[in-house]
C-alpha positions as CSV (number, residue, x, y, z in Angstrom):
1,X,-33.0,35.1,-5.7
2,X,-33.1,31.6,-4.4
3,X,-29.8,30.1,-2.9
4,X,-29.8,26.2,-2.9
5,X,-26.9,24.4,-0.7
6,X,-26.4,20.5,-2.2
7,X,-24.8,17.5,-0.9
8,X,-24.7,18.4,2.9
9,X,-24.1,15.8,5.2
10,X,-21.9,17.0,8.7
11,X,-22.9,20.6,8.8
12,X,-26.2,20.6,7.9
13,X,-27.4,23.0,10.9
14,X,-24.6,25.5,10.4
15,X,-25.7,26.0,6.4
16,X,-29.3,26.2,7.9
17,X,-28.4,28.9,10.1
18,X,-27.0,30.9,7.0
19,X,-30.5,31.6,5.7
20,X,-30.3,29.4,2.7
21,X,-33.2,28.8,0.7
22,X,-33.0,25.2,0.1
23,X,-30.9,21.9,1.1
24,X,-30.3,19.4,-1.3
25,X,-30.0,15.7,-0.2
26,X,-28.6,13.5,-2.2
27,X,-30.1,10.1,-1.9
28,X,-27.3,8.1,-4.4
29,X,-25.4,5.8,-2.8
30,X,-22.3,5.6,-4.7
31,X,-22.3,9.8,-4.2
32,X,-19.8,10.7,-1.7
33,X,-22.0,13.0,-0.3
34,X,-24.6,10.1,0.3
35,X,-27.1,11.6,2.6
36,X,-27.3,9.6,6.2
37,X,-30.8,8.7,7.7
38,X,-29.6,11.0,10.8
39,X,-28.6,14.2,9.0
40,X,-31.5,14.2,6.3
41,X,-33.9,13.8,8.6
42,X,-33.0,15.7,11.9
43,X,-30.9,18.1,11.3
44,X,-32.4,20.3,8.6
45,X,-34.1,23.3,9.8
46,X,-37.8,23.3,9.5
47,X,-37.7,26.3,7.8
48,X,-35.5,25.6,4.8
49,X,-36.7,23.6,1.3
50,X,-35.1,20.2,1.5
51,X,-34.8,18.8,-1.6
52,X,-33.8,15.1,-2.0
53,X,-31.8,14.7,-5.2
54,X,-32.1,11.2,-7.2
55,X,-29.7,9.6,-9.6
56,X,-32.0,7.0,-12.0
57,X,-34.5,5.5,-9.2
58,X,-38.0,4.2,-8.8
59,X,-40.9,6.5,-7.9
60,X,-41.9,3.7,-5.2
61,X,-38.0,4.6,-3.7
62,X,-38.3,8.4,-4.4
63,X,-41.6,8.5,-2.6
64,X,-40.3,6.2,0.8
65,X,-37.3,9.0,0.6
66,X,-39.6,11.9,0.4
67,X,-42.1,10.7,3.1
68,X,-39.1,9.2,5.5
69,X,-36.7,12.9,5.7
70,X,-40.2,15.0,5.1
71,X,-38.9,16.5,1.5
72,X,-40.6,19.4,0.0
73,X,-39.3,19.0,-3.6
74,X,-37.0,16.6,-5.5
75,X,-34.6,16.9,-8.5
76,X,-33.8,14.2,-10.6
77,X,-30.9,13.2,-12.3
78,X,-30.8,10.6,-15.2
């Protein structure tokens, strides 16, 4: 079984420490749980699957996302 953690933002290296499969990011500004540049990017460990997750955007956006916070998969929303 797979475990998947979503909408992390201040304790993303505690979840990581748990042994989770993946992190989900989510990249949708009017989310509460609206990933920051910071957390996304530097706090995630190497290790786990971050996943960005995208409400309705451009590929162009989704791709800049997944390049800028080094994403291994995305889900999509809308």
């Amino acid at each position: 079984m797979f475990v998947k953690v979503c909408g992390m933002r201040d304790n993303v290296k505690q979840v990581a420490q748990l042994g989770v499969d993946m992190m989900g990011f989510i990249f949708y500004p009017k989310s509460p749980r609206y990933a920051s540049h910071v957390v996304a990017r530097s706090d995630a460990d190497r290790n786990v699957c971050r996943v960005g997750v995208f409400v309705n955007d451009s590929i162009s956006y989704m791709l800049d996302k997944i390049h800028s916070f080094s994403l291994n998969a995305v889900q999509m929303h809308g």
